[in-house]
C-alpha positions as CSV (number, residue, x, y, z in Angstrom):
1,X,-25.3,-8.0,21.5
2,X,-26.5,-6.0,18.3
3,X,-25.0,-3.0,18.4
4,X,-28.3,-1.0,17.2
5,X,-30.5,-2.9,19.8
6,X,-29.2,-1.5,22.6
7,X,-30.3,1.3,24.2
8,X,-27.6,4.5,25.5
9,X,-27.5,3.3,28.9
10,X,-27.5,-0.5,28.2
11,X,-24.0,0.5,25.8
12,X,-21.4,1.5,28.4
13,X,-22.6,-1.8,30.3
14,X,-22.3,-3.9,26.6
15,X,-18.6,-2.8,25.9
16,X,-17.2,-3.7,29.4
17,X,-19.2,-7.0,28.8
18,X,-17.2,-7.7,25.4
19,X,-14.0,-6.8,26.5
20,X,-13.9,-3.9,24.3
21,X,-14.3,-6.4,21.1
22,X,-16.6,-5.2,18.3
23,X,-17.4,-7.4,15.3
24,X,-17.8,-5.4,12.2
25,X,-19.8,-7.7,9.5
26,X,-18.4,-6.7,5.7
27,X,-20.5,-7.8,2.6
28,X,-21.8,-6.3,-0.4
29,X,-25.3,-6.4,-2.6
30,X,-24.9,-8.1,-5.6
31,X,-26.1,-10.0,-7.8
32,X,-25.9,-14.0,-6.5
33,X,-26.8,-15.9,-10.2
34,X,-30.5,-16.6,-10.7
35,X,-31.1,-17.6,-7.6
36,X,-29.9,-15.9,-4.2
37,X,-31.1,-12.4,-2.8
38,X,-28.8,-9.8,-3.9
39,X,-28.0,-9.8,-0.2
40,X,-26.2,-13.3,0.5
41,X,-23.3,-12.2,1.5
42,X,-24.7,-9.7,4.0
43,X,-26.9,-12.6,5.5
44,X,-24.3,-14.9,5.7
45,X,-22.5,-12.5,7.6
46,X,-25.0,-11.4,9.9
47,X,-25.4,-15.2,10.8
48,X,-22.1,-15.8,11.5
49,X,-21.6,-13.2,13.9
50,X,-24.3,-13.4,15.2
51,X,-24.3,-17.5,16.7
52,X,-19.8,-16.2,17.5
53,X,-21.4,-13.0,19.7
54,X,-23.7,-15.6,21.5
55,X,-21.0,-17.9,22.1
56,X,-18.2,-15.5,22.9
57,X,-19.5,-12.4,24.2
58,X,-18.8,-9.4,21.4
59,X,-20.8,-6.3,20.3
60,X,-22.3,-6.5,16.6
61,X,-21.7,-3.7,14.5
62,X,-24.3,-3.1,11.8
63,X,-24.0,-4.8,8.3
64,X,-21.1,-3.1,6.4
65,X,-22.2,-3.3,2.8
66,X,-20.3,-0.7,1.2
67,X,-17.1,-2.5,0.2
68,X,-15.5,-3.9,-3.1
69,X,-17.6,-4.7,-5.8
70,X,-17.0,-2.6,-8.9
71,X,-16.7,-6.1,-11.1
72,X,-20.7,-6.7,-10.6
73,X,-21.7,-2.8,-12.0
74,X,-23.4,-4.7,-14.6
75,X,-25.7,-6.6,-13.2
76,X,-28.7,-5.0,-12.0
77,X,-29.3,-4.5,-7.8
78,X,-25.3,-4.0,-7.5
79,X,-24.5,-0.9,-4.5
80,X,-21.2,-0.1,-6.0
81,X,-19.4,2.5,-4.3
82,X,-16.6,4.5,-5.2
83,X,-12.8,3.6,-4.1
84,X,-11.8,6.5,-2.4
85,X,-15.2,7.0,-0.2
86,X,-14.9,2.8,0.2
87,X,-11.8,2.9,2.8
88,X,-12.6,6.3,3.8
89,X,-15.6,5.2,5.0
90,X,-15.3,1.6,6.5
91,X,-11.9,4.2,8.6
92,X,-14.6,6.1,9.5
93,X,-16.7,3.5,10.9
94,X,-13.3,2.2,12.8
95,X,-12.8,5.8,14.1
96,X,-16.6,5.9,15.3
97,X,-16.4,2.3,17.1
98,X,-13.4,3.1,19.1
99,X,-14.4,6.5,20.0
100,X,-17.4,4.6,22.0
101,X,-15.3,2.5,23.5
102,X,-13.8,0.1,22.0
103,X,-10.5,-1.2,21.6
104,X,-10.4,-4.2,19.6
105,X,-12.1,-4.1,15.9
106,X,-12.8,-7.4,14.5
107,X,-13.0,-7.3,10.5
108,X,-15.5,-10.4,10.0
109,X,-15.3,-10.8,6.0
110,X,-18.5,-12.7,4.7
111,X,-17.2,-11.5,1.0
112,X,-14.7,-13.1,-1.3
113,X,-14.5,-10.1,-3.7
114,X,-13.0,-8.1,-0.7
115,X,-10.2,-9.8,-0.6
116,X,-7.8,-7.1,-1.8
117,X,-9.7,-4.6,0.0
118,X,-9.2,-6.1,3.3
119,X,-5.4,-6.7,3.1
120,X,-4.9,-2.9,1.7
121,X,-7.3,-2.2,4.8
122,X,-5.0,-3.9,7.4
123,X,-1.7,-2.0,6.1
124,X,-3.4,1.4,6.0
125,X,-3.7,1.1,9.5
126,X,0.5,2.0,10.2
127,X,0.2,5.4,8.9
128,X,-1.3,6.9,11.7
129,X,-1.3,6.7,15.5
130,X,-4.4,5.3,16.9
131,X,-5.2,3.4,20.5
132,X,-7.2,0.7,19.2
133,X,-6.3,-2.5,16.9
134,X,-7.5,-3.7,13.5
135,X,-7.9,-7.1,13.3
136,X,-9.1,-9.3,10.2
137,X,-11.1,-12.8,10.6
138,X,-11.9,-14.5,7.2
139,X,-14.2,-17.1,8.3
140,X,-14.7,-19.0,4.8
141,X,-10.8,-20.1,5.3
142,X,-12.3,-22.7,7.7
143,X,-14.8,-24.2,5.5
144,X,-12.8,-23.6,2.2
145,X,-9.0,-24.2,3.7
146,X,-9.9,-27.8,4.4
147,X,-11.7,-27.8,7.6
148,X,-15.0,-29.2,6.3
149,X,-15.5,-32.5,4.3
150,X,-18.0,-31.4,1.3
151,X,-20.7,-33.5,-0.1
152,X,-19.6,-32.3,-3.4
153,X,-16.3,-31.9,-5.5
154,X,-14.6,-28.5,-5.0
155,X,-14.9,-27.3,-8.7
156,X,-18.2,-27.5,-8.3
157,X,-18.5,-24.5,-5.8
158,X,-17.5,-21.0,-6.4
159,X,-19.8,-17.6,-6.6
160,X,-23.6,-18.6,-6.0
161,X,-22.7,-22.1,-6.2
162,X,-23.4,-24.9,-3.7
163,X,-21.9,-23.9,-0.6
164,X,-23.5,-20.0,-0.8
165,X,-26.5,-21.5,-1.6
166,X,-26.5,-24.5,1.1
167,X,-25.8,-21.4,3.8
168,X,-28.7,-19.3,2.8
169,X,-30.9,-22.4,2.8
170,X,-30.3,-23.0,5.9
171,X,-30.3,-19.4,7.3
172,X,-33.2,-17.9,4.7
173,X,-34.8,-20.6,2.6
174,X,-37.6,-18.4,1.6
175,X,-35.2,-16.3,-0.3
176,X,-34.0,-19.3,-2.6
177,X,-35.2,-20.1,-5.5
178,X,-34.0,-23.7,-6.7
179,X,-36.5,-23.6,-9.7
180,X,-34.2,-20.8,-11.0
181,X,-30.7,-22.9,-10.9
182,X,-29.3,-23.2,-14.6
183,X,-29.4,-26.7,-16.0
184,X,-26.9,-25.7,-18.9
185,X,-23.1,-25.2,-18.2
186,X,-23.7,-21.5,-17.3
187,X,-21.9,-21.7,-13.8
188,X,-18.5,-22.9,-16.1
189,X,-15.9,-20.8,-16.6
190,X,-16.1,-18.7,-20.3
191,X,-12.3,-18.9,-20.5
192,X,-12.2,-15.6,-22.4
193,X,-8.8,-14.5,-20.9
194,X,-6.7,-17.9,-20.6
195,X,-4.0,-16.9,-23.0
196,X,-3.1,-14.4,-20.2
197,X,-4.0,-16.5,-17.3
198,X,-1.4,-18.8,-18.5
199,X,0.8,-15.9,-19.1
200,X,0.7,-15.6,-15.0
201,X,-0.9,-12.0,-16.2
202,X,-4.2,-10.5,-15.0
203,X,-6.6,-7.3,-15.3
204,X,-9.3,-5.9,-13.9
205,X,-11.6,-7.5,-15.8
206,X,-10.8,-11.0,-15.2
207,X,-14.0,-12.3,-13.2
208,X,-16.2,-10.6,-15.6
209,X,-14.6,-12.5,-18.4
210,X,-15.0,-15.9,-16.8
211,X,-18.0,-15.4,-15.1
212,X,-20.5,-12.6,-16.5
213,X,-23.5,-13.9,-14.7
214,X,-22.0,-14.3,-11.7
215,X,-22.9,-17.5,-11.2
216,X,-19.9,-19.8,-10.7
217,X,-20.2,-23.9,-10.0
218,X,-23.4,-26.0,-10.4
219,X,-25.5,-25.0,-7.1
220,X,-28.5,-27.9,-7.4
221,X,-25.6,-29.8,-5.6
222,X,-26.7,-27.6,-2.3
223,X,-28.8,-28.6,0.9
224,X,-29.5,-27.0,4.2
225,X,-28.3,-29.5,6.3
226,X,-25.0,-28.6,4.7
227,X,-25.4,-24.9,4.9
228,X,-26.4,-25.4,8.4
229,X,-22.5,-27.2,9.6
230,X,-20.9,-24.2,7.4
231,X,-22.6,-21.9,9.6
232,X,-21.8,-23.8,12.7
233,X,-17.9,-24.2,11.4
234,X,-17.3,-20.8,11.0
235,X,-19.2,-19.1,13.6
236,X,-16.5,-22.0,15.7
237,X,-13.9,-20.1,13.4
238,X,-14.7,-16.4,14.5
239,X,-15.5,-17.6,18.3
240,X,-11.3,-19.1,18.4
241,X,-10.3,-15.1,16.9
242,X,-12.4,-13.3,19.2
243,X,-10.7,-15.5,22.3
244,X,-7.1,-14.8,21.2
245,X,-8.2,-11.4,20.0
246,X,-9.4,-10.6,23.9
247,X,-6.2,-12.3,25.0
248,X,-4.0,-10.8,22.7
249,X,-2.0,-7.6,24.9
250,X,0.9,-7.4,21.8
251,X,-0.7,-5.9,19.1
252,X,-1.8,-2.0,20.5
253,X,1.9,-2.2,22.0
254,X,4.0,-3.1,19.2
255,X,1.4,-0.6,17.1
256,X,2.8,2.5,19.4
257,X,6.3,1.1,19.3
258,X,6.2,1.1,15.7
259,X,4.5,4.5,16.0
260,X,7.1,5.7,18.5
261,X,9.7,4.4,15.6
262,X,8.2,5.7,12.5
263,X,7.8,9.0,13.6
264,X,11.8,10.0,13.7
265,X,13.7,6.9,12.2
266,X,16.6,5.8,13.3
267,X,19.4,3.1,12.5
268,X,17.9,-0.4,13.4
């Protein structure tokens, strides 16, 4: 059930149907290497949650493209917005999906760049009361933590390399452009910043000095039959979170406990 397909009076009906579970999409527009839409993450996403809300009933919210991505301001097509308005905004959104209803917020993460974002996300939730729950379900973990057998070597994959480009394949192939992939060694890493790297030090400009294109891997290894089992493998992924998620009666009480706690401390 898309949340923007349904009409007022079908959306009391849709949230007692989901259990009060909304899946919130997060992705970004940038720029994919020579040969993705500026969009992959965002149709990825939508894909995902999509074939998890027809397995396990859930309300789909909208893409949510406004998330972290300041590292790709370079490259033309990028929506980069501004930190502060970022997590004010994707609260907003949270504030706006429990105020019609539901309870349970399901942070579906279709972009790797977000991954500081998300985890800042999560803790910002114990500073202020609230009756509903956060919850954050990174679906690549499934096909990237070991739970898929690639046809090709893990080094070879990375940002707009084989497995991004095996998913839209199989979700969008008119939007893929295989004529475009490099043939040189431009998916390698440029190494610029190693002497810190092996220093265990970083900055902010770390993935721009490795990868400026934003291409990362060697993505001719792709097919859709492969993007097409990714899909299926973490769609299974998000399906197993939404179950415990709808099982799960712990969370909203040990949130009002530790609200209950925080609000005059006390000797533990």
């Amino acid at each position: 059930m898309r949340w923007e397909e349904l009409t007022g009076d079908e959306f009391p009906g849709a949230v007692e149907a989901s259990d009060g579970v909304c899946l919130v999409p997060l992705s970004v527009v940038e720029r994919h290497g020579r040969h993705l839409p500026l969009g992959t993450d965002t149709l990825i996403g939508r894909a995902v949650v999509t074939r998890a809300a027809a397995e396990e009933r859930a309300v789909v919210f909208p893409d949510h493209i406004y998330t972290q991505i300041p590292e790709a301001r370079h490259a033309p097509g990028t929506i980069s917005i501004d930190p502060e308005l970022m997590v004010q905004l994707l609260d907003n959104v949270c504030r706006e999906i429990a105020r019609n209803g539901f309870g349970k917020i399901v942070l579906v993460n279709a972009h790797g760049g977000n991954a500081g974002l998300v985890s800042l996300f999560n803790m910002l939730q114990l500073y202020r009361p609230k009756d509903y729950v956060v919850y954050l379900v990174q679906p690549f973990m499934a096909i990237f933590g070991g739970g898929m057998d690639l046809p090709w070597p893990l080094e070879s994959d990375g940002h707009a390399g084989p497995g991004e480009t095996s998913l839209i394949l199989s979700e969008r192939p008119d939007l893929v452009h295989m004529d475009r992939v490099p043939t040189s060694d431009e998916g390698a890493a440029r190494g610029r910043l190693d002497a810190l790297k092996a220093a265990g030090v970083q900055t902010g400009i770390w993935w721009y000095a490795d990868q400026p294109t934003h291409y990362q891997g060697d993505a001719s290894l792709a097919d859709a039959p492969t993007g097409e089992r990714m899909l299926d493998i973490m769609a299974d992924a998000v399906v197993t979170a939404v179950r415990a998620i709808k099982a799960d009666d712990v969370s909203q009480k040990l949130q009002h406990e530790f609200f209950t706690a925080s609000a005059k401390p006390t000797a533990l």
